[in-house]
C-alpha positions in Angstrom: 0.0 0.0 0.0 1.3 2.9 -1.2 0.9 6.2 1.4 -2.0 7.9 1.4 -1.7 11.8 1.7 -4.1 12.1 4.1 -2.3 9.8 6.3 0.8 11.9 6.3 -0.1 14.4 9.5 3.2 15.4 11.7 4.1 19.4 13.1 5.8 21.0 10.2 9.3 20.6 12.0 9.1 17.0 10.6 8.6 17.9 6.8 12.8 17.9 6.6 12.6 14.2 7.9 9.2 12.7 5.8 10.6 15.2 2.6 13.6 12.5 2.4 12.0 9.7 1.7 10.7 8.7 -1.8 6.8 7.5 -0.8 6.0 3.9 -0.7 4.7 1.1 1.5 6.3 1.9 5.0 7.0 -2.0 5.8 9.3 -2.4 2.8 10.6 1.1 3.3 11.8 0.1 6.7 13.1 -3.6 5.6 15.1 -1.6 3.3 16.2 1.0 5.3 18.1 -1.7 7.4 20.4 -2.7 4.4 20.9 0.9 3.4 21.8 1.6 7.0 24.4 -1.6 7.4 26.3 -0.4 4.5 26.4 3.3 6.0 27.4 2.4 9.4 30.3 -0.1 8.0 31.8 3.0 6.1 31.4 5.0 9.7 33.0 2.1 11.4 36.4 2.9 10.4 36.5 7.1 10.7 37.4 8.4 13.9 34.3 8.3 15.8 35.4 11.2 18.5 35.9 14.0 15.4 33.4 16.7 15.4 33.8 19.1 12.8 33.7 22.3 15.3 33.8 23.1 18.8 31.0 22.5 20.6 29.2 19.9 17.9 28.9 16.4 18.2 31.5 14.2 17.8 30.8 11.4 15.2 29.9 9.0 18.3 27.2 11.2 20.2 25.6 11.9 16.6 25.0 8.2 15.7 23.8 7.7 19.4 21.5 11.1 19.1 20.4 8.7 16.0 19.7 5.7 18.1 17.7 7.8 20.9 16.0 9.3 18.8 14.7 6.1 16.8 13.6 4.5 20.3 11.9 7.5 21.3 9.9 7.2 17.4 9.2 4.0 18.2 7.7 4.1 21.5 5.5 6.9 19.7 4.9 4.8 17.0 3.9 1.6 19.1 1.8 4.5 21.5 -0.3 5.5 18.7 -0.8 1.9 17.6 -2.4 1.0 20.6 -4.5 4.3 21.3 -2.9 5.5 23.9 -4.8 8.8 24.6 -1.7 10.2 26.6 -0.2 13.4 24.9 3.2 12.0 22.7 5.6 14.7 24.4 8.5 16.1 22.6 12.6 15.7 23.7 15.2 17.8 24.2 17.8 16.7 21.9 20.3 18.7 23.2 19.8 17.6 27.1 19.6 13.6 25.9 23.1 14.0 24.0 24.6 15.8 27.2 23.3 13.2 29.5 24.5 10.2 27.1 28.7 11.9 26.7 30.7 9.1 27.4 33.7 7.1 25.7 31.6 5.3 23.1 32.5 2.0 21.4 31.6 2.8 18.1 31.4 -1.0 17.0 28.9 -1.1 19.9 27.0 1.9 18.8 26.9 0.7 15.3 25.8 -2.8 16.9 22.9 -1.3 18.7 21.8 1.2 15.5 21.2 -1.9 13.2 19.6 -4.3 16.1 17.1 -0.3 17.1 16.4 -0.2 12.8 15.5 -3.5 12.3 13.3 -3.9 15.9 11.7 -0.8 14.4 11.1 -2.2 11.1 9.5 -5.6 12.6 6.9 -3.3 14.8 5.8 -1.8 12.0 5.5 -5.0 10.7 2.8 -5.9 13.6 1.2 -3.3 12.7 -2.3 -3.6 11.0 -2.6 -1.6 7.4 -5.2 0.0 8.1 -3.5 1.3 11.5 -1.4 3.6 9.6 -3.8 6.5 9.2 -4.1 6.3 13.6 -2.6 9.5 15.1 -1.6 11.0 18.2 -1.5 14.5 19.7 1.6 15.5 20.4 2.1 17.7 23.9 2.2 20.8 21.2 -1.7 20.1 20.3 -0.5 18.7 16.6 -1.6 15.6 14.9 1.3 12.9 14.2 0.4 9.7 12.5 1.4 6.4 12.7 2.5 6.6 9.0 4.5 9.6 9.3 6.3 8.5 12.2 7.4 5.5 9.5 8.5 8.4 7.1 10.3 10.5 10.2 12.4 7.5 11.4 13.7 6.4 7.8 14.1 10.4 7.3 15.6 11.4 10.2 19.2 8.9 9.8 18.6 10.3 5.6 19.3 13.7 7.1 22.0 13.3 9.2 23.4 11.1 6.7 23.9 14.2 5.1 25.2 15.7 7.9 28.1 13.3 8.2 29.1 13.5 4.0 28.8 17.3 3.9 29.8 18.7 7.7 32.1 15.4 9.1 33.2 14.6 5.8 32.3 10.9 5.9 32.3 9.6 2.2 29.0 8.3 2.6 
């Protein structure tokens, strides 16, 4: 099933994210997505995971795990507004998770844990019913966010900093 328009609903901060990805069925978006991601984090495997390209930016390391919280956090939305949870789906501060998670990394760890988050993500979509895809959510804001979009944001949101890494880190991506 290809997306329907109508089932695209997210706060406009999002359109960056769901404007990366090429529309199609979500489930073999995300089963591809895994593949795509493999061969990305093998190439990041062997830079030097501590660079950032400025002071006080990420390093490589606290980028990819900014990745990782972020596609839990999607998740747990995404799994939220499956069920019909009628709680509010509050936003994060980016900045305060990637201050709270500084540390040494491992980045074969990190890249361990990106692949097993992606392709956890891609199965829960998976268990998802079709028809569950138009579902939404309000998030804390008072905005709609669908169950479908969330697919698009996840897949969009490692497409961006993908990006990130080739044009700011110099990762030849």
């Amino acid at each position: 099933m290809k997306p329907v328009s109508s089932a695209i609903r997210h706060p406009a901060f999002f359109n960056r994210y769901v404007e990366e990805v090429k529309p199609s069925e979500i489930c073999g978006l995300l089963e591809t997505s895994v593949n795509s991601l493999v061969q990305d984090l093998n190439i990041i495997a062997s830079v030097d995971s501590t660079f950032a390209y400025a002071p006080g930016k990420w390093s490589i390391n606290t980028l990819i795990r900014h990745c990782i919280d972020a596609e839990m956090i999607f998740a747990f939305r995404a799994l939220s507004i499956a069920r019909q949870d009628p709680h509010p789906i509050r936003s994060f501060e980016e900045n305060q998770y990637a201050i709270e998670s500084e540390k040494a990394y491992d980045l074969q760890m990190l890249v361990q844990e990106f692949v097993h988050v992606r392709s956890s993500t891609a199965l829960l979509f998976k268990s998802f019913d079709e028809d569950w895809m138009n579902r939404s959510g309000i998030t804390d804001n008072g905005e709609q966010m669908s169950l479908l979009s969330i697919g698009y944001i996840i897949i969009g949101h490692w497409l961006h900093h993908r990006k990130i890494l080739q044009t700011k880190y110099g990762v030849g991506l």
